[in-house]
C-alpha positions as CSV (number, residue, x, y, z in Angstrom):
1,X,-30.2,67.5,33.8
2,X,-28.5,65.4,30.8
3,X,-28.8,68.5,28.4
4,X,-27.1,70.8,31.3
5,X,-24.7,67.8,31.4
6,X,-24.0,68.1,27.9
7,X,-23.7,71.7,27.2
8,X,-21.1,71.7,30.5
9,X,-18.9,68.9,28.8
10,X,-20.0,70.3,25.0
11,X,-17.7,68.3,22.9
12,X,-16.2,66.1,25.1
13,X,-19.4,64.3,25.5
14,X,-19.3,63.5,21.8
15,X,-15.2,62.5,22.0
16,X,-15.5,60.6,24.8
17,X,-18.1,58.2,24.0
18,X,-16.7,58.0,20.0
19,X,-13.4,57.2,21.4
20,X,-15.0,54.0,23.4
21,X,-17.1,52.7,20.0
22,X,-16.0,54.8,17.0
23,X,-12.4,55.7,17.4
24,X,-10.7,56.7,13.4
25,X,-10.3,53.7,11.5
26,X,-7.2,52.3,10.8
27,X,-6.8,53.0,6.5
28,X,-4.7,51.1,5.0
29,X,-4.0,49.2,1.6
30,X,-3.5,45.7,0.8
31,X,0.0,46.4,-0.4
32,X,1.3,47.0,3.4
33,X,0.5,43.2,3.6
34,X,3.4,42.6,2.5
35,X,3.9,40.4,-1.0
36,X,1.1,37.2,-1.6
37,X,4.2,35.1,-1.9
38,X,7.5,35.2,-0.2
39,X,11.0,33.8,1.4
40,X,11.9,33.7,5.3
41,X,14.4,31.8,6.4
42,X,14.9,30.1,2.5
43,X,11.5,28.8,3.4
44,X,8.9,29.8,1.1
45,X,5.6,31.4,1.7
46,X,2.3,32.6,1.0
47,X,-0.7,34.9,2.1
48,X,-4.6,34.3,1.0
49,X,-6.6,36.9,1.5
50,X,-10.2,35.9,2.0
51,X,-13.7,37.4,3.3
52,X,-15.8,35.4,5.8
53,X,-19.4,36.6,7.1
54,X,-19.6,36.6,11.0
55,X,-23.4,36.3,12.8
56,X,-24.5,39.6,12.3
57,X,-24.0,39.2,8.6
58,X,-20.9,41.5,8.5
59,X,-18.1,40.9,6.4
60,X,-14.4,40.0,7.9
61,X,-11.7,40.7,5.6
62,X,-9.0,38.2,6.4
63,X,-5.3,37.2,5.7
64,X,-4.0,33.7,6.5
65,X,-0.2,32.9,6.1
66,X,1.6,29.7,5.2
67,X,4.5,28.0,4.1
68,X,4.0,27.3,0.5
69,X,4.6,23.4,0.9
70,X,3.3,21.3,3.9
71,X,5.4,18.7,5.3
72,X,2.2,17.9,7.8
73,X,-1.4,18.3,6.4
74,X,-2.5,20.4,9.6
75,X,-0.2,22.8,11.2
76,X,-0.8,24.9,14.0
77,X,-2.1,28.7,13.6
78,X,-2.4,31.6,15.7
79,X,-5.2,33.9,15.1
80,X,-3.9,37.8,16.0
81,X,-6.5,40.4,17.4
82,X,-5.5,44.1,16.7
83,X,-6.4,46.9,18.9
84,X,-9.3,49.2,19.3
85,X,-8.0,51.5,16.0
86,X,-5.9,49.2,14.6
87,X,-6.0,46.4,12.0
88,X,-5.1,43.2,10.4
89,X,-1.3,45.1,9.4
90,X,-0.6,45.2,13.1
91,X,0.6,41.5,12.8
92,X,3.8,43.3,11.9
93,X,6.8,42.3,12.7
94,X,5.5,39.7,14.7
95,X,4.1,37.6,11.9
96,X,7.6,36.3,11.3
97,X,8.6,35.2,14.4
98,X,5.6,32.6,14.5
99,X,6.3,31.6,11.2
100,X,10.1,30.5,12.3
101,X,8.4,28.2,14.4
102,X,6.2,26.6,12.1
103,X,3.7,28.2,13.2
104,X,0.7,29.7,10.3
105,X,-0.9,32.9,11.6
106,X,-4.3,34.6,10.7
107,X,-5.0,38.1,11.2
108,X,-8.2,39.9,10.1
109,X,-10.1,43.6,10.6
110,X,-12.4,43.3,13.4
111,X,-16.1,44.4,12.3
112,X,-16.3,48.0,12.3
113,X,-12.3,48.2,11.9
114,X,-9.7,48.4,8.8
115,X,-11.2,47.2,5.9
116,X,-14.3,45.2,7.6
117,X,-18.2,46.2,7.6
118,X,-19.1,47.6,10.4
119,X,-20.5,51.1,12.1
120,X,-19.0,50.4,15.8
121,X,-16.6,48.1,17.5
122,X,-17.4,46.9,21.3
123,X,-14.0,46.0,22.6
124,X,-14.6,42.1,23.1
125,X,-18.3,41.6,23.7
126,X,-19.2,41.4,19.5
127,X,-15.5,41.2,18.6
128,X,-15.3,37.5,20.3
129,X,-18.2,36.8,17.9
130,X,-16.0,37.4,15.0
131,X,-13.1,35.5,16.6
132,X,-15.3,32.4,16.5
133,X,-16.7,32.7,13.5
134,X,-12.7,32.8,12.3
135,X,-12.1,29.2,14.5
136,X,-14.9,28.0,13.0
137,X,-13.5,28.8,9.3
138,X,-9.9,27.2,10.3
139,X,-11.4,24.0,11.9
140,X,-13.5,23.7,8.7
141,X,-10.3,23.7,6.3
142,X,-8.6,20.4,7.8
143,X,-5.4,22.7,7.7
144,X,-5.0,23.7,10.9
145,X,-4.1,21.4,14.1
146,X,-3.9,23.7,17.5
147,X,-4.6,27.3,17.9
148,X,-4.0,30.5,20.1
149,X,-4.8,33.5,20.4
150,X,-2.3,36.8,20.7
151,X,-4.7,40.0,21.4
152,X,-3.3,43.3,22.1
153,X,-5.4,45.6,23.6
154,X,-8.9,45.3,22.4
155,X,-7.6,42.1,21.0
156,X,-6.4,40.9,24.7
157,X,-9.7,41.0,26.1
158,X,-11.8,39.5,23.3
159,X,-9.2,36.9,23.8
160,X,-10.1,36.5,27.3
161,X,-13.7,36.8,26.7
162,X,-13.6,33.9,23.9
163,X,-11.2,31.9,26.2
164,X,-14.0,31.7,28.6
165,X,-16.1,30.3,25.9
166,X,-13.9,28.1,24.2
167,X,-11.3,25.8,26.6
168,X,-9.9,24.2,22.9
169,X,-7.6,27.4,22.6
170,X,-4.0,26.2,23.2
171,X,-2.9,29.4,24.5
172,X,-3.2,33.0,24.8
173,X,-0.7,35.7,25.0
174,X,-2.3,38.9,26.0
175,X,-1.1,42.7,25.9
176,X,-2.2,45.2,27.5
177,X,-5.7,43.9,28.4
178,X,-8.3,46.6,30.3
179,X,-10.0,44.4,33.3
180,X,-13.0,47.2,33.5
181,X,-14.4,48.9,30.6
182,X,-16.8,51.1,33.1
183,X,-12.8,51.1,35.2
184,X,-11.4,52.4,31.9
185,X,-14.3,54.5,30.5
186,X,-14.3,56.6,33.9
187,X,-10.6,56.8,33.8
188,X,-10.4,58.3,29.9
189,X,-13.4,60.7,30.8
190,X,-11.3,62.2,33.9
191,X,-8.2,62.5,32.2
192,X,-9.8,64.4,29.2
193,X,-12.0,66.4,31.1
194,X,-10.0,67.0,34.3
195,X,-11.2,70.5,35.1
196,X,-15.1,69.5,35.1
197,X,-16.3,68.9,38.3
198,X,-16.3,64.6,39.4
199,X,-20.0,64.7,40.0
200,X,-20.9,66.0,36.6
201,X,-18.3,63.7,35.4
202,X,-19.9,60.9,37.0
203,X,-23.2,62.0,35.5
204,X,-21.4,62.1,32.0
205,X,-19.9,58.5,32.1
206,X,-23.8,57.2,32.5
207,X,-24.9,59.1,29.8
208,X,-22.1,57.5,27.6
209,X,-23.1,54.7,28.8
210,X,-26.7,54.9,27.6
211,X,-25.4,56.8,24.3
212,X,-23.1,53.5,23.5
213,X,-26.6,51.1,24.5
214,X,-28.4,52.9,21.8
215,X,-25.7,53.1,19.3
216,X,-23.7,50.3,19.6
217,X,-26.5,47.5,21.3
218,X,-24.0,46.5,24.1
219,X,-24.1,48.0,28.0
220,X,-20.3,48.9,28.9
221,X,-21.1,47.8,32.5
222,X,-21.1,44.2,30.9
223,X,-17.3,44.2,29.6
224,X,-15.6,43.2,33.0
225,X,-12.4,41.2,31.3
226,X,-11.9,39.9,35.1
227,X,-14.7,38.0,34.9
228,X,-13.8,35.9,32.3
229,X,-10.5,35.4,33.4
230,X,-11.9,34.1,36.7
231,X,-13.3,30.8,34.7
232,X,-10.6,30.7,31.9
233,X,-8.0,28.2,32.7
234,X,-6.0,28.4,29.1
235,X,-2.1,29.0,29.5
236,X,-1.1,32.4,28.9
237,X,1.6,35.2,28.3
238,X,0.5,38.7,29.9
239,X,2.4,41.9,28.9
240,X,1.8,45.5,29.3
241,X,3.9,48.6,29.1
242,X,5.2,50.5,31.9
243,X,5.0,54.1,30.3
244,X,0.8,53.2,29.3
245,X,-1.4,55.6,30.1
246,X,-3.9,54.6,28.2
247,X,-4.8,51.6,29.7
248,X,-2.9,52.0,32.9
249,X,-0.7,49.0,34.0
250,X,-3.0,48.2,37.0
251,X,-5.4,46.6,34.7
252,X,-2.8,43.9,33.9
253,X,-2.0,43.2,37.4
254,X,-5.7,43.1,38.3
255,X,-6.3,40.8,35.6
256,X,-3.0,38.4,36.4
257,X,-3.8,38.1,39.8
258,X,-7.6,36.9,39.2
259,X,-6.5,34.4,36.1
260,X,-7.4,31.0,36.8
261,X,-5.4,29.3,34.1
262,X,-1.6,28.8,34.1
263,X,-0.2,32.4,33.3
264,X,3.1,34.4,33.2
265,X,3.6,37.9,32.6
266,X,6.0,40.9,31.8
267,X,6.2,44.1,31.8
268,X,8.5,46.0,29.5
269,X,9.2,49.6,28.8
270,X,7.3,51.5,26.3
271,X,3.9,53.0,26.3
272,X,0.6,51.4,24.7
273,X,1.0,51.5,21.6
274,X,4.7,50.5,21.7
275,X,7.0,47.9,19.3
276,X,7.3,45.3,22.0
277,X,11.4,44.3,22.5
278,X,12.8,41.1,20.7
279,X,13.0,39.3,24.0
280,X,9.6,39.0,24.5
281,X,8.7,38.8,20.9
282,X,11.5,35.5,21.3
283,X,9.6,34.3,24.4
284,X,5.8,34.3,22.7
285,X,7.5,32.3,19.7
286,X,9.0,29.9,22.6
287,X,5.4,29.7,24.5
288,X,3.2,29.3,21.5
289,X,5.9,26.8,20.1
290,X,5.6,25.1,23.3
291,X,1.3,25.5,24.3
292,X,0.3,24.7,20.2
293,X,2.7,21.2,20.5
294,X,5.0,22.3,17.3
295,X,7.4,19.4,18.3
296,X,4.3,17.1,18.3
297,X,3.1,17.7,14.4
298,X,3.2,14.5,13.6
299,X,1.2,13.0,16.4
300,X,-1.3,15.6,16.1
301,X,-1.3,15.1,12.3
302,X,-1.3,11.0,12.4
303,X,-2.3,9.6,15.7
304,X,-2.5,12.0,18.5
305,X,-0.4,10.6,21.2
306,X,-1.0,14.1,23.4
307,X,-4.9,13.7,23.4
308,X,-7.5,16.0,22.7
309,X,-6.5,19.5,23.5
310,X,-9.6,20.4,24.8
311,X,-9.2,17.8,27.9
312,X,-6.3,19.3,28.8
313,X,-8.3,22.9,30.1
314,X,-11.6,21.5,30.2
315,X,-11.2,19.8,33.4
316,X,-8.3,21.6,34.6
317,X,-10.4,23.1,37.5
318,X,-10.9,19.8,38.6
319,X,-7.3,18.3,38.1
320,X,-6.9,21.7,40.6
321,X,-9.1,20.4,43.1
322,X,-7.9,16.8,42.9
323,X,-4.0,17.8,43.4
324,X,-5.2,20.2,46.5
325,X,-6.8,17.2,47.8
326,X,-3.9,14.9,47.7
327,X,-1.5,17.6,48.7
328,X,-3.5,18.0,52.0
329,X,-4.1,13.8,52.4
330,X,-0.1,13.8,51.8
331,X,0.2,16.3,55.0
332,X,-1.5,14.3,56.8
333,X,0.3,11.1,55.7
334,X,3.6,13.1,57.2
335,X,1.9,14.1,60.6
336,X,1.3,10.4,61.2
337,X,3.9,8.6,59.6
338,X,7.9,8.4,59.7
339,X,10.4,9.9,57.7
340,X,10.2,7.4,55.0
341,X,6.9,8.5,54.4
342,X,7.7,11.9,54.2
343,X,10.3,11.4,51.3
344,X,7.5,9.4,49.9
345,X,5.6,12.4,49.6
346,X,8.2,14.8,48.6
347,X,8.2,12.4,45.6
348,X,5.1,12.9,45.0
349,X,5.2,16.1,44.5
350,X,8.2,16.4,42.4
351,X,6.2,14.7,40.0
352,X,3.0,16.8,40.5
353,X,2.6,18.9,36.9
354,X,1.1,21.7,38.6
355,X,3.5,21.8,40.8
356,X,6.3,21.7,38.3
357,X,4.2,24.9,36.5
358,X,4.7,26.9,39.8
359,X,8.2,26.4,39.9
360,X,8.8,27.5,36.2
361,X,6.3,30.6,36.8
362,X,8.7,33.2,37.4
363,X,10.8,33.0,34.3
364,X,9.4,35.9,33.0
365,X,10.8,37.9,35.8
366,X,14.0,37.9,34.8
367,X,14.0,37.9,30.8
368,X,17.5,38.1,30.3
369,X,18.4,34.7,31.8
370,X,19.2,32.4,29.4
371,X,19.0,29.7,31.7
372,X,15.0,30.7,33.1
373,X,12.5,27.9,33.0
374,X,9.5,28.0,30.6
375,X,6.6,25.8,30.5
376,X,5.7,23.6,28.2
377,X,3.4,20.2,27.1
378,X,5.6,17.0,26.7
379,X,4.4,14.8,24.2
380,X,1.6,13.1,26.8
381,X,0.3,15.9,27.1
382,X,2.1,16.6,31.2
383,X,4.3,19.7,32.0
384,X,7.6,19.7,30.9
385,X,10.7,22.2,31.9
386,X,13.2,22.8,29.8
387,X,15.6,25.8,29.6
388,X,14.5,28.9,27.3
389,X,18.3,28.9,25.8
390,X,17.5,25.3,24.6
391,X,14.3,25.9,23.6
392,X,15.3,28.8,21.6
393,X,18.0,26.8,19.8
394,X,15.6,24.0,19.1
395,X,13.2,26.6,17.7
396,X,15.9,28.2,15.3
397,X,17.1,25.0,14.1
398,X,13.7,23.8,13.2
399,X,13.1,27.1,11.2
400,X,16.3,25.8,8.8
401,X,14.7,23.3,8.1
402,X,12.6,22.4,5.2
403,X,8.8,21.5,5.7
């Protein structure tokens, strides 16, 4: 049956399951990293390329940037995961929009991409490997305070996947995640073989599937991004492009609506592989400045008023549970008791952080609104709201500012 299968799809088969695990690699040279040393915003910088080893004793070629003189010994970082057939050069131009916000970033070639060893890539389930072997690096340096994540693509959902693992992440901004790999796989196999028949199609997707098992040592079936996000409570920034049809928009929705952490998302024109617009680019700058506690360097560098950062996710689910139990002890306090009670309670809810998140939720919905709410840590670590306009001038005038 599976050679019949074969000879019907002839080389299609062989496309379709290289274009999961072997797409073309992304070939570049080390001169479209831009110069080792360099000004932005008369601040100065530099890049150090480096090599680290992850656990299947590949190598990771790497790029951190960072301002040439520290005013704080640890600054935050945020670690940027390319696509599928991308690289470490996708960072482009978005590196300098974190590094207005003193902000370092670190990009590297997943293993099997750009200029790292490696025969296949897995989209997420080896590639969030790599990404902690990178965290692990950075916490080892004494350099770096907080860190996110920005993925795109492939990138989105290893940041997922590691997110799960790992509640010390700050934040994540995620573009154009997949919430199915088997969802996705059967979606590319019917758009590039639409005149085969679904049941031989449906044949050909299991046969990928045990072709990628042999090959690559992973099981497709096993990369379910929706999972993950079930049990990751991290803030984060979801985008995807209207126009994508590679990884259809509905996997973004799917995956927004299941997240358990705080989240906002926006969808903008373009397709999947798309320069996203300067607004958004703006309002990732504003919501890593905001999750990684830029305005709190100092207390995160010499006394950490905010508290650990992993507290603040780690029992998140729990803080959940506790509010939903005081919100329904508060109804009952109203049922039974007289107005003054009830403003009482309305209070108490004012001053309820999650309940200041939920309002500030939807400023992503209108982008242009200069006057939308964003969230953001205050300095003990609660929910603050502030106005993106005045968040955005406090970011620029930090950036003129010497280290």
């Amino acid at each position: 049956m599976n050679k019949i299968i074969s000879k019907v799809l002839g080389n299609k088969y062989e496309d379709l399951w290289k274009y999961v695990i072997r797409p073309e690699k992304d070939d570049y040279t080390l001169d479209e990293l831009g110069p080792v040393k360099f000004k932005h915003n008369q601040k100065l910088f530099k890049r150090t390329d480096l090599t680290l080893t992850n656990k299947r004793n590949l190598k990771l070629c790497c790029s951190f940037w960072e301002p040439e003189e520290r005013k704080y010994p640890k600054l935050p970082c945020v670690i940027y995961l390319h696509g599928n057939s991308s690289s470490r050069t996708e960072i482009f131009p978005e590196l300098y929009y974190l590094l207005s916000s003193d902000i370092t970033v670190f990009a590297f070639d997943f293993s099997g991409c750009g200029k790292s060893e490696g025969e296949y890539i897995s989209l997420g389930w080896y590639e969030r490997d790599d990404v902690e072997c990178v965290v692990e690096y950075l916490r080892s340096t004494n350099k770096v305070a907080t860190i996110g994540l920005w993925g795109r693509s492939m990138g989105a959902v290893t940041a997922i996947m590691y997110g799960d693992r790992d509640p010390s992440i700050a934040g994540l901004v995620l573009d154009s995640p997949f919430c199915s790999l088997k969802v996705l796989t059967e979606e590319l196999a019917k758009e590039k073989a639409a005149s085969i028949p679904n049941f031989i199609l449906n044949k050909g997707v299991q046969m990928i599937r045990e072709t990628i098992k042999e090959k690559a040592k992973f099981d497709i079936n096993d990369i379910e991004p929706k999972v993950y996000a079930e049990r990751c409570f991290i803030p984060a920034l979801f985008c995807h492009g209207l126009d994508d049809t590679f990884v259809n928009v509905h996997h973004c929705k799917d995956l927004y609506e299941v997240y358990a952490g705080d989240k906002n998302v926006t969808y903008v024109e373009g397709d999947h592989n798309s320069q996203r617009p300067n607004y958004f680019l703006d309002s990732v700058a504003i919501f890593f400045y905001n999750s990684l506690h830029v305005e709190n360097l100092k207390e995160l560098n010499y006394g950490d008023k905010i508290g650990d950062i992993k507290n603040i996710h780690l029992n998140n689910e729990e803080e959940n549970k506790k509010d939903n139990n005081n919100n329904n002890n508060n109804n009952n306090l109203n049922n039974n008791n007289n107005n003054d009670n009830k403003d009482i309670n309305n209070n108490n809810n004012n001053n309820n952080p999650n309940n200041n998140m939920n309002a500030n939720n939807n400023y992503n919905q209108n982008n242009n609104d200069p006057n939308a709410f964003v969230f953001h840590f205050d300095e003990y670590g609660g929910y603050g709201q502030e106005s993106e306009e005045e968040i955005l001038k406090r970011v620029l005038e930090l950036s003129k500012n010497d280290y």
